[in-house]
N, C-alpha and C positions, 0 to 999 in steps of 0.2 A: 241370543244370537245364534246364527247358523256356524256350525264347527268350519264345513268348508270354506265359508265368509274369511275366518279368524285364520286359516291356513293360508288362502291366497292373501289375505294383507300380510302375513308376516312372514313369507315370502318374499312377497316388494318391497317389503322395508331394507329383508338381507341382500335381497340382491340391488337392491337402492345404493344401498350405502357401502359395499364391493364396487360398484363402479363408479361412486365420489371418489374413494380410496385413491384409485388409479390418477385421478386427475390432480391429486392433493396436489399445488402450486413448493417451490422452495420453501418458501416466507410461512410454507404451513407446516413444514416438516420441523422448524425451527421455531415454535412457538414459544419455546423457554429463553427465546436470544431475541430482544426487541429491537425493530427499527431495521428489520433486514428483507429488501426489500426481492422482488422477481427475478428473477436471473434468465427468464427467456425471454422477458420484457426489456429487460436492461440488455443482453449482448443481441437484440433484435436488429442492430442498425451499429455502425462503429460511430460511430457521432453521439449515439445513444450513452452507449459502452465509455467510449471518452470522457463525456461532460461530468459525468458521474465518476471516474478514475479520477477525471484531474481537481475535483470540487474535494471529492470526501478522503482517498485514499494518497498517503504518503510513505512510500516503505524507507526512506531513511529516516522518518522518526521512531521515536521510541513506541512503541504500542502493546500489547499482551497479541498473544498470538493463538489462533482457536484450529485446529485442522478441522476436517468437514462433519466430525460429529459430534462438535462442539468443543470438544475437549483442551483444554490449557497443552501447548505447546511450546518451543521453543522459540524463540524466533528465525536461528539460522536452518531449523527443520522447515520452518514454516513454509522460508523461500527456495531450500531445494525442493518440495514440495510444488511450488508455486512455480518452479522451472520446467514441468513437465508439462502435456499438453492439454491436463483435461482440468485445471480449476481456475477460478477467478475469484479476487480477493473482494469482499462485503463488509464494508463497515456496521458496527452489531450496537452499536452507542453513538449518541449523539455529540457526542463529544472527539470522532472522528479518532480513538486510542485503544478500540478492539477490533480487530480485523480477523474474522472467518473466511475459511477457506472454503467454494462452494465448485462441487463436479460441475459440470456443466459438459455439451455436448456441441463441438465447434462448429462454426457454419460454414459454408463452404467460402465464403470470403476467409482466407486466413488474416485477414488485420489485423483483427485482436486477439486472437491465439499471437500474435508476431508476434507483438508489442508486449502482451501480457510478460510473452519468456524472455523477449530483451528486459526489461526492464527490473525483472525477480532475477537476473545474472549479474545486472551491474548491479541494481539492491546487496544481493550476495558476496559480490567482491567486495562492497565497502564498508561492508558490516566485519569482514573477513579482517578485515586492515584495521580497526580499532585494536588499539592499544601497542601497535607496531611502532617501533620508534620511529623518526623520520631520519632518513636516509641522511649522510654527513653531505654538508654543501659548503660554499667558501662563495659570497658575494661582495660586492659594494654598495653600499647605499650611497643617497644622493649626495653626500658629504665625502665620496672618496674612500669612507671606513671601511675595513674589511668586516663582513661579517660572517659567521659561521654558527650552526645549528646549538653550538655550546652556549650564546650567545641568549637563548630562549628559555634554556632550563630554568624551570619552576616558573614560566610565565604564560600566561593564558593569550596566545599567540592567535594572530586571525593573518592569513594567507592569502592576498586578493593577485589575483593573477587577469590580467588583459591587454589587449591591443589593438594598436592607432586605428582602426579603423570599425572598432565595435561601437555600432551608436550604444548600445544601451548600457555597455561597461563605461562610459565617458558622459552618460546623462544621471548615473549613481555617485557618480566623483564628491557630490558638493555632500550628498547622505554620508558618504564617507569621510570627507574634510570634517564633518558635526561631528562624525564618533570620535576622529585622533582628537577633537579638542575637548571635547566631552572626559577621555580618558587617558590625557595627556600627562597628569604628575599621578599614576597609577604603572602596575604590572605589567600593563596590557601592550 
């Protein structure tokens, strides 16, 4: 073969594959984290960006928590992290319980930059307040009794708060009449 031949192909190959480099997609920078999908494909459209937040990603559950170079992090770093304006959260398993952190580069619609840092704020405060005791209270229940917070020690309490004119707090009432009967001669 001609030497010059063997020069200009290997050439193209390197500069071939310098300008793959540059276009390498998210999803390819993260090849060792499965299931993680485009990130300019995804915050393309806020609808886009949404269907996908509200399907796979849940920041008050429990999850492992990854910052953007894969690495095991905390979770309350995760979301101060997640309160600044340049990442969005990628779930990395199918099982919707690893969440990565991914740069990304906001568009000029700020929607989802909004949303993103409302919601890694309140995520943040309420993570903040586990293990907080609850505040002393002094009520009655429907029987006239007084009741106060002392009242709950050592019992696996659930706090349902609503009113007259919430349809969908008043179309859960009867899921909730099942539970008190369900766990009626119990802690609960």
């Amino acid at each position: 073969m001609n030497r010059p031949f063997l020069i200009v192909v290997f050439l193209i190959c390197i500069f071939g594959c310098k300008d793959q480099s540059k276009s390498i997609s998210l999803s390819d920078q993260h090849q060792d984290v499965k299931g993680v999908p485009d990130v300019r494909e995804l915050t393309s459209d806020f609808k886009t960006w949404w269907t996908y937040q509200y399907n796979q990603i849940s920041l008050s559950d429990d999850f492992q928590a990854m910052d953007e170079n894969s690495e095991l992090i905390s979770k309350k770093a995760f979301l101060q992290k997640l309160t600044t304006v340049k990442f969005i959260v990628i779930s990395v398993t199918g099982d919707n319980r690893t969440y990565m952190l991914n740069e990304f580069t906001p568009l000029e619609d700020k929607s989802i930059t909004r949303t993103i840092i409302d919601q890694a704020k309140m995520a943040l405060h309420f993570y903040q307040l586990k293990g907080i005791p609850f505040p002393d209270f002094k009520v009655k229940n429907i029987d006239d009794q007084e009741i106060t917070n002392k009242y709950f020690i050592g019992k696996t309490t659930i706090l349902k708060t609503w009113f007259i004119s919430c349809k969908p707090c008043i179309a859960e009432m009867p899921e909730l009449n099942k539970l008190v009967d369900k766990y009626s001669n119990t802690d609960i």
